[in-house]
C-alpha positions as CSV (number, residue, x, y, z in Angstrom):
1,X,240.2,110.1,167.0
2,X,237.5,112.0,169.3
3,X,234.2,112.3,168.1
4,X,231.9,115.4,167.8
5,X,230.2,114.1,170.9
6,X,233.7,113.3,172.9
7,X,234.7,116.9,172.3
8,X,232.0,118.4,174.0
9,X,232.8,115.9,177.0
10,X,230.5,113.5,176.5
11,X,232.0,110.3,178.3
12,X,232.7,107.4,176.4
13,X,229.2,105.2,177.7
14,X,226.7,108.0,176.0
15,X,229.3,107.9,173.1
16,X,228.4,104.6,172.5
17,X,225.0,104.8,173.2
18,X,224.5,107.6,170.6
19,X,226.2,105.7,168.2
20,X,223.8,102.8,168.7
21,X,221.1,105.3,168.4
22,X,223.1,105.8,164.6
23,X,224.5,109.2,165.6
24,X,227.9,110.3,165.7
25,X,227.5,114.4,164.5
26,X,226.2,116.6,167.2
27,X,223.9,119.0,165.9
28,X,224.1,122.9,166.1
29,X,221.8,123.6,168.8
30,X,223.9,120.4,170.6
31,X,227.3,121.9,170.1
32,X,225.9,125.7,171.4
33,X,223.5,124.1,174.4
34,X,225.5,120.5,176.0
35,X,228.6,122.7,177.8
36,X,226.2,125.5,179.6
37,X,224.1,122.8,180.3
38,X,226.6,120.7,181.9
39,X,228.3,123.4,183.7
40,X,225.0,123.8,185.4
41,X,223.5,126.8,184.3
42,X,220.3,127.3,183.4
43,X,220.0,127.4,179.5
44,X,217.8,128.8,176.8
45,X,217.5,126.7,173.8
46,X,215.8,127.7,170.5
47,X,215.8,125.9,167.2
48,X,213.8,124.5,164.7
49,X,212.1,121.6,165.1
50,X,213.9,118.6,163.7
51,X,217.5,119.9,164.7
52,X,218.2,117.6,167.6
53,X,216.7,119.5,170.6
54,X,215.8,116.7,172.5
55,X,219.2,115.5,172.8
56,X,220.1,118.9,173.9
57,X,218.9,118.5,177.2
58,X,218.9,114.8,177.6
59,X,222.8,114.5,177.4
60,X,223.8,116.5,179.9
61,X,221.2,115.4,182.5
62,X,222.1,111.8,182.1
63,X,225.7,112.8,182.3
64,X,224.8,115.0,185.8
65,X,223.1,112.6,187.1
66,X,224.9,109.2,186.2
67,X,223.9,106.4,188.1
68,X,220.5,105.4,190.0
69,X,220.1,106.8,193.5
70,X,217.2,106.7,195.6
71,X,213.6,106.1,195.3
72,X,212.7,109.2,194.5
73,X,212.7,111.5,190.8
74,X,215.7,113.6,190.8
75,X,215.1,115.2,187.4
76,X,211.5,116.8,185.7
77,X,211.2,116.6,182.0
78,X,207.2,118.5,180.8
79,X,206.2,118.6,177.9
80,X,203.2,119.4,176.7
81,X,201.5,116.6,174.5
82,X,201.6,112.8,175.6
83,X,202.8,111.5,172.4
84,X,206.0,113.6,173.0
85,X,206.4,112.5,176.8
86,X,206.7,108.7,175.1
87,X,209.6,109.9,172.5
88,X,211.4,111.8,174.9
89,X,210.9,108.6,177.5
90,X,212.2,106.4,174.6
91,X,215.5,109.1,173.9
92,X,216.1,108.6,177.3
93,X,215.9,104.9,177.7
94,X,218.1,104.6,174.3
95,X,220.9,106.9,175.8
96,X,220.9,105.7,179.9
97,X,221.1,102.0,178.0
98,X,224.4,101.1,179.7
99,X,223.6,103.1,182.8
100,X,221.3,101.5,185.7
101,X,219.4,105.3,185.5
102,X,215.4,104.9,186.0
103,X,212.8,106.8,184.3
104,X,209.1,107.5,183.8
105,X,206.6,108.4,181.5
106,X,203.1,109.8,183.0
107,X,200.4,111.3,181.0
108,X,196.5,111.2,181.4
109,X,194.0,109.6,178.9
110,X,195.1,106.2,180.6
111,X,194.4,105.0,184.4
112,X,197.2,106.4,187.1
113,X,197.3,102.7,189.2
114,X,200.2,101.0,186.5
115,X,202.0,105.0,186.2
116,X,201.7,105.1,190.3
117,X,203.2,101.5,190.6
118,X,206.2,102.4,188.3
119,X,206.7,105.9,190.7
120,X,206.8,103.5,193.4
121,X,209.5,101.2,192.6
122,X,211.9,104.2,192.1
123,X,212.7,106.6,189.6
124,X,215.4,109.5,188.6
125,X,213.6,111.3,185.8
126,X,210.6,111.5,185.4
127,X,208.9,112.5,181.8
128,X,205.4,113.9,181.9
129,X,202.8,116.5,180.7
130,X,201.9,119.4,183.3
131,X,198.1,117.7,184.0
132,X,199.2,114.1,185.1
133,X,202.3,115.3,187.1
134,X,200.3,117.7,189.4
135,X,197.3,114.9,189.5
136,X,199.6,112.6,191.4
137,X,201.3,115.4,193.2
138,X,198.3,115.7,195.0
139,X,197.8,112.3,196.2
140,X,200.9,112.6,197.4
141,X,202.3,109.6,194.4
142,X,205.4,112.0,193.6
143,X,208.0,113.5,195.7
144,X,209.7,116.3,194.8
145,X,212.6,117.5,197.6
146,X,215.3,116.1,195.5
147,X,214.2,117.1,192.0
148,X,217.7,119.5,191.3
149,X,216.6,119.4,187.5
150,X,213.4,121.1,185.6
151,X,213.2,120.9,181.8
152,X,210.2,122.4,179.9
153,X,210.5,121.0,176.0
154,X,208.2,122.7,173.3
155,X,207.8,126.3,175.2
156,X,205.8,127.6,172.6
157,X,203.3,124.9,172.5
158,X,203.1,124.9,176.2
159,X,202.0,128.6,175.9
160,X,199.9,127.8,173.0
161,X,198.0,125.2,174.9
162,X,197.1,127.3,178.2
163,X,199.4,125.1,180.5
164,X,201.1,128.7,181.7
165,X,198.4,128.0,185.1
166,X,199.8,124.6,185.5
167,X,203.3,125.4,184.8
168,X,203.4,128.0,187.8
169,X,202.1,125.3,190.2
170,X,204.9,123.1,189.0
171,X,207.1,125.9,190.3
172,X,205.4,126.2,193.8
173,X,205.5,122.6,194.5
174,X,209.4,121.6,193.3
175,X,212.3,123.2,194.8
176,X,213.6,126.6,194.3
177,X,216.8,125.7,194.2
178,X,217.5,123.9,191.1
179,X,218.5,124.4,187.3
180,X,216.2,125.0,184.5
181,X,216.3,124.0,180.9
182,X,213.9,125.4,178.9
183,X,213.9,124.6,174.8
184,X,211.5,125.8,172.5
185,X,211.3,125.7,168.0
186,X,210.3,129.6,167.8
187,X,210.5,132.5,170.3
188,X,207.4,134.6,170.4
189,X,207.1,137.1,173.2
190,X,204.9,134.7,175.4
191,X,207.8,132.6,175.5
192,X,210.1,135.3,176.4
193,X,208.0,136.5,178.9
194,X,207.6,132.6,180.3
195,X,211.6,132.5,179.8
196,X,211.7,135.4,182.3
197,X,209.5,134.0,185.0
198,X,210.9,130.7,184.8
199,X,215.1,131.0,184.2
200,X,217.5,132.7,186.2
201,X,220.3,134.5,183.8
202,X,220.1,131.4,181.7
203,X,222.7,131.2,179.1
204,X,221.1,131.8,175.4
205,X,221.6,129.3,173.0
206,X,219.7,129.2,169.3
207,X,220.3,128.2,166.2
208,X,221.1,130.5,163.2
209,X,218.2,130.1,161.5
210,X,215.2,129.6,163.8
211,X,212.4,130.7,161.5
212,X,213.2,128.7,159.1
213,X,213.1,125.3,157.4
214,X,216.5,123.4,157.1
215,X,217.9,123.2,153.7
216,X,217.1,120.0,152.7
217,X,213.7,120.7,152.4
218,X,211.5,121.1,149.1
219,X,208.8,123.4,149.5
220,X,206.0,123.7,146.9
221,X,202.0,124.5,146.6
222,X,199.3,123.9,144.3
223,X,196.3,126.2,144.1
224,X,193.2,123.9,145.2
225,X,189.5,125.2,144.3
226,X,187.8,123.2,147.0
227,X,187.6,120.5,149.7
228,X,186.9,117.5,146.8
229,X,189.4,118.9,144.5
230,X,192.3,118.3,147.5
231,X,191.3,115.0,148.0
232,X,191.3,114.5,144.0
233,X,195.1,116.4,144.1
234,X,196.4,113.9,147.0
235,X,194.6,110.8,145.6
236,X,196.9,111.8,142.5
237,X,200.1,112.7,144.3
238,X,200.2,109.5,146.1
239,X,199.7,106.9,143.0
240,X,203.8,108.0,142.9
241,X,205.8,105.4,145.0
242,X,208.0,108.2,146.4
243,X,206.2,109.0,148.6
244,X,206.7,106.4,150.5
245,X,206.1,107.9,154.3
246,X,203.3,110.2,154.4
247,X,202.0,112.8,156.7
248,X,198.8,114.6,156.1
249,X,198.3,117.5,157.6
250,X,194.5,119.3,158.0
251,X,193.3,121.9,160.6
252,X,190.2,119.9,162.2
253,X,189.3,116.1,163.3
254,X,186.4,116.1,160.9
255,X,188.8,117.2,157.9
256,X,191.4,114.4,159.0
257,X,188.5,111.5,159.1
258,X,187.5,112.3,155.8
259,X,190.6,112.5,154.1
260,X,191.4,109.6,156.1
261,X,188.0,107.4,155.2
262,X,188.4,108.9,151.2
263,X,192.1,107.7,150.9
264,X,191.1,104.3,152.3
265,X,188.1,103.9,149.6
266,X,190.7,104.4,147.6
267,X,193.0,101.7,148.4
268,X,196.1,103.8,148.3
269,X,198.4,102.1,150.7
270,X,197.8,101.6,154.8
271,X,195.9,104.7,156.5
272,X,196.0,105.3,159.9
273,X,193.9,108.8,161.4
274,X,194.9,110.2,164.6
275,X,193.6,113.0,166.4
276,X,193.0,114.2,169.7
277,X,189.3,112.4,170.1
278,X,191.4,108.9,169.5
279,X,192.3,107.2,172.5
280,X,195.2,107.2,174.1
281,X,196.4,103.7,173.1
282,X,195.1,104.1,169.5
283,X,196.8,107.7,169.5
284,X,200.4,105.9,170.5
285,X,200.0,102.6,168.4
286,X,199.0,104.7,165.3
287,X,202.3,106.6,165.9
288,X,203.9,103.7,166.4
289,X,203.1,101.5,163.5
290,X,204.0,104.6,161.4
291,X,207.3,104.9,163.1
292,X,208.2,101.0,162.4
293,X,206.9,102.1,158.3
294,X,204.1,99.8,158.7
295,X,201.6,102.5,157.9
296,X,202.2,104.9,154.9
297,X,199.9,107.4,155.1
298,X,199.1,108.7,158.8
299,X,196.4,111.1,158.4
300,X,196.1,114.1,161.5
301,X,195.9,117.2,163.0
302,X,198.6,119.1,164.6
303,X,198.3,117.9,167.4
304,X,201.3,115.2,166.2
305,X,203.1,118.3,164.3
306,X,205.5,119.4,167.3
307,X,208.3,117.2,168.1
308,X,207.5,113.8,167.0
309,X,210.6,112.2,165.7
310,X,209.8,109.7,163.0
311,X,212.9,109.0,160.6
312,X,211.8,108.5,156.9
313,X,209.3,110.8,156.1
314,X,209.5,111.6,152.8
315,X,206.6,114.1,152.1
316,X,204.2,116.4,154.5
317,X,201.2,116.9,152.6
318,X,199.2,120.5,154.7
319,X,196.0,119.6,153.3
320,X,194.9,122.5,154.8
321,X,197.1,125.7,155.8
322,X,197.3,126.6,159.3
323,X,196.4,129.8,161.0
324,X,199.5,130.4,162.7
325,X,202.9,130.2,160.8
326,X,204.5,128.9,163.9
327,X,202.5,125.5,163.6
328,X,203.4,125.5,159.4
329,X,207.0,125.4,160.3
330,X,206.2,122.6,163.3
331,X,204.6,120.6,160.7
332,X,207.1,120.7,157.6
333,X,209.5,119.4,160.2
334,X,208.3,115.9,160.5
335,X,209.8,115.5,157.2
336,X,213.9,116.4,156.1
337,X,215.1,115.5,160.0
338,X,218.8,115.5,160.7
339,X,220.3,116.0,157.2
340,X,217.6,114.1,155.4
341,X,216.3,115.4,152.1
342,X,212.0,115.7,152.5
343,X,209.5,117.7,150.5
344,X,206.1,119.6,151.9
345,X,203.4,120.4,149.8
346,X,200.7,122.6,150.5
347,X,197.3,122.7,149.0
348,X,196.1,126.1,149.1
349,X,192.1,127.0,148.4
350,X,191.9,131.1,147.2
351,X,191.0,131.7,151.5
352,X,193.9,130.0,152.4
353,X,196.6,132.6,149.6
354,X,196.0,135.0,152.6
355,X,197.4,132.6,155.1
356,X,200.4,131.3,152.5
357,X,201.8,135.3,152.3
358,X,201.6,135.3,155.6
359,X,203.7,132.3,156.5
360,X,206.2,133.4,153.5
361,X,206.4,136.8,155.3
362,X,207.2,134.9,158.4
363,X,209.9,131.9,156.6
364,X,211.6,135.0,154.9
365,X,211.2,133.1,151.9
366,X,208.9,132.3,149.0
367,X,207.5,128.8,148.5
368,X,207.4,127.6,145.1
369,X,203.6,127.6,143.1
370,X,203.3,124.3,140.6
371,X,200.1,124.4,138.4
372,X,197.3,122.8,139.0
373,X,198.0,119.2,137.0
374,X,195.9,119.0,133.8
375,X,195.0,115.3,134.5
376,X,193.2,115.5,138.0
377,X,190.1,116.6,138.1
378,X,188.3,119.6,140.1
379,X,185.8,118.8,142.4
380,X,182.4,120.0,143.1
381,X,182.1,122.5,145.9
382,X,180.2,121.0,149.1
383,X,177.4,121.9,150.3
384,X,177.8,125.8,152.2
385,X,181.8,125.6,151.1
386,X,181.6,128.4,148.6
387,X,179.5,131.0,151.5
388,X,182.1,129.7,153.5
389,X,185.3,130.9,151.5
390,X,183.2,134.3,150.8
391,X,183.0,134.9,155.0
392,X,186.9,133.9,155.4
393,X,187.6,136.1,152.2
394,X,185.7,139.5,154.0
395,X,187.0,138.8,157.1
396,X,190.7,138.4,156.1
397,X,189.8,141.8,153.9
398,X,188.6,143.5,157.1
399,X,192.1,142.8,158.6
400,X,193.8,144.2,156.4
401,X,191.9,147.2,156.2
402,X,189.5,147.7,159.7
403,X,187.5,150.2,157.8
404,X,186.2,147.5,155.4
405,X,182.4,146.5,156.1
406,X,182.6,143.6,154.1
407,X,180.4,142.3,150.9
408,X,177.6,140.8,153.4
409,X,177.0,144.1,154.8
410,X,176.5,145.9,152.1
411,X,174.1,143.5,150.7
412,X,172.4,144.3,153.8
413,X,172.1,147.1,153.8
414,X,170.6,147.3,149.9
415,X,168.1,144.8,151.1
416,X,166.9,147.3,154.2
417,X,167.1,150.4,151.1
418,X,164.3,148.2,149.2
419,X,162.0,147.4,152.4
């Protein structure tokens, strides 16, 4: 009997080599992108994160491209964090596993000469971010006149991130001729603009339901007063064993090395922080050790929130809510990945109710409250936390209505009345 893979023409060596990867089901966006893709045709691909988009692409450009040839890269993968160059890389070295295919993974925060040595040898694809790939373009390390494939991962974070500059050099230096893959997790108009400038009538492909979570998901939020009385909430939530494989989630690097400095004080399990002012090896061993379940809590910013695959994650904790409901959705999907139940709980200070409406607007879909639990206690607010809230409060009044001056102003203005 064919498998879901066979029938979209997968031959019988990536077969195998997804089910050694333990997948035999292709996933929506796979059925929908793998045939346009393989036909050659430039492709479109939009889904939400955690539906198998990676696969998307890599499939049908190890089937196009088959076997090793030459010294030089014949296929460019970008995408736009380092941490997602290495899972893609390891995807790809997983799938070409009984092919003799060669490929690379570049990014900066670690010297070139052992990433130049590699090029050298010989390579067909070639997995990097935007910065490190145009660094060794210049000193004339890559070679581009056979790349026939381009494939930009995470389009939205790409745009997000400012790379747009970067992405057009890309263009100027690889050749015109070629097809172009581009896959994103939501479709703002930036990307649809980028889309335009970078496709040529590419075939559309997206899943149902790209604004929101999949259905195994549990979504929930408790109202927090403060900073102290979050870490109180998550001190409580994780004396319960189920939740076993932890992501916390908060908005800045100081937030995540407190959390992450409080939850080891309280001997809660293994911590690990990671941030974007870690190291590069710390950065890729932390995500490591979490992946192999050696860590339980991993503590971070969003900066691991878009398209890190780690299997097993039972609960996202946002600590804090983020500003965009783009990177809400990106986050939430570490946890219920391919057909996986997971649960996300948000802790939401009175500021942050503003930002929670606005991400139910955008989810089409209201997330459930739970009480604040009678048995943890409320924290004292820090020092400046409650002026803080106050400025966040005007300033989320005065965009909602721009006529508003806002409580600080008036105050103001009483004070000059009594002068």
């Amino acid at each position: 009997m064919k498998s879901g893979f066979s029938e979209l023409n997968i031959t019988k060596q990536f077969v195998n080599a997804l089910e050694e990867m333990g997948i035999s089901t292709p996933s929506e966006i796979q059925q929908k992108a793998i045939k346009p893709a393989l036909a050659g045709q430039d492709v479109l691909g939009i889904a939400q994160t955690g539906s198998g988009k990676t696969l998307a692409f890599l499939l049908p450009l190890v089937m196009k491209l088959k076997y090793a040839q030459g010294d030089v890269p014949r296929a460019l993968i970008l995408a736009p964090s380092k941490e997602l160059v290495v899972q893609i890389h390891k995807a790809l070295v997983q799938l070409s596993l009984n092919t003799d295919l060669r490929s690379i993974a570049i990014y900066g925060g670690i010297g070139k000469k052992t990433q130049v040595e590699q090029i050298e040898k010989g390579c067909d694809v070639l997995v990097s971010t935007p910065g490190r790939f145009l660094d060794l373009y210049s000193y004339g390390h890559i070679h581009t006149r056979q790349l026939k494939t381009l494939v930009l991962d995470e389009a939205d974070r790409m745009m997000q991130m400012g790379f747009m500059p970067q992405l057009r050099r890309v263009l100027e230096v690889i050749p015109v001729k070629r097809q172009n893959l581009l896959f994103s997790a939501t479709f703002p108009k930036h990307v649809e603009v980028m889309a335009e400038e970078f496709l040529e009538f590419p075939t559309r492909v997206e899943s149902d339901q790209i604004q929101k979570p999949v259905e195994e998901l549990i979504q929930l939020w408790y109202p927090a007063k403060n900073f102290r009385s979050k870490l109180n909430l998550v001190e409580h939530l994780l004396h319960d064993d189920s939740l076993s494989r932890v992501i916390i989630f908060c908005r800045t690097k100081d937030a995540a090395e407190r959390v992450s400095r409080y939850l080891e004080r309280k001997k809660l399990g293994s911590i690990a922080v990671l941030h974007a002012n870690k190291g590069q090896n710390t950065r890729i061993n932390a995500m490591e050790t979490f992946k192999e379940g050696s860590i339980r809590v991993l503590v971070t910013t969003d900066v691991t929130s878009r398209g890190i695959d780690v299997q097993g994650v039972s609960h996202v904790i946002n600590f804090e809510l983020p500003k965009v409901p783009e990177d809400y959705l990106h986050r939430i999907g570490r946890t219920a990945r391919m057909h996986q139940v997971g649960k996300a709980i948000s802790l939401v200070s009175e500021p942050e109710k503003y930002l929670l409406s606005k991400l139910e607007s955008f989810i089409e879909s209201e997330i459930d409250a739970y009480p604040w639990p009678t048995e943890v206690e409320e924290g004292q607010f820090l020092p400046g936390e409650q002026k803080k809230f106050a400025i966040e409060l005007d300033n989320q009044k005065r965009e909602r209505n721009p006529g508003y001056q806002g409580a600080f102003h008036k105050r103001a203005r009483k004070k000059k009345r009594k002068r």
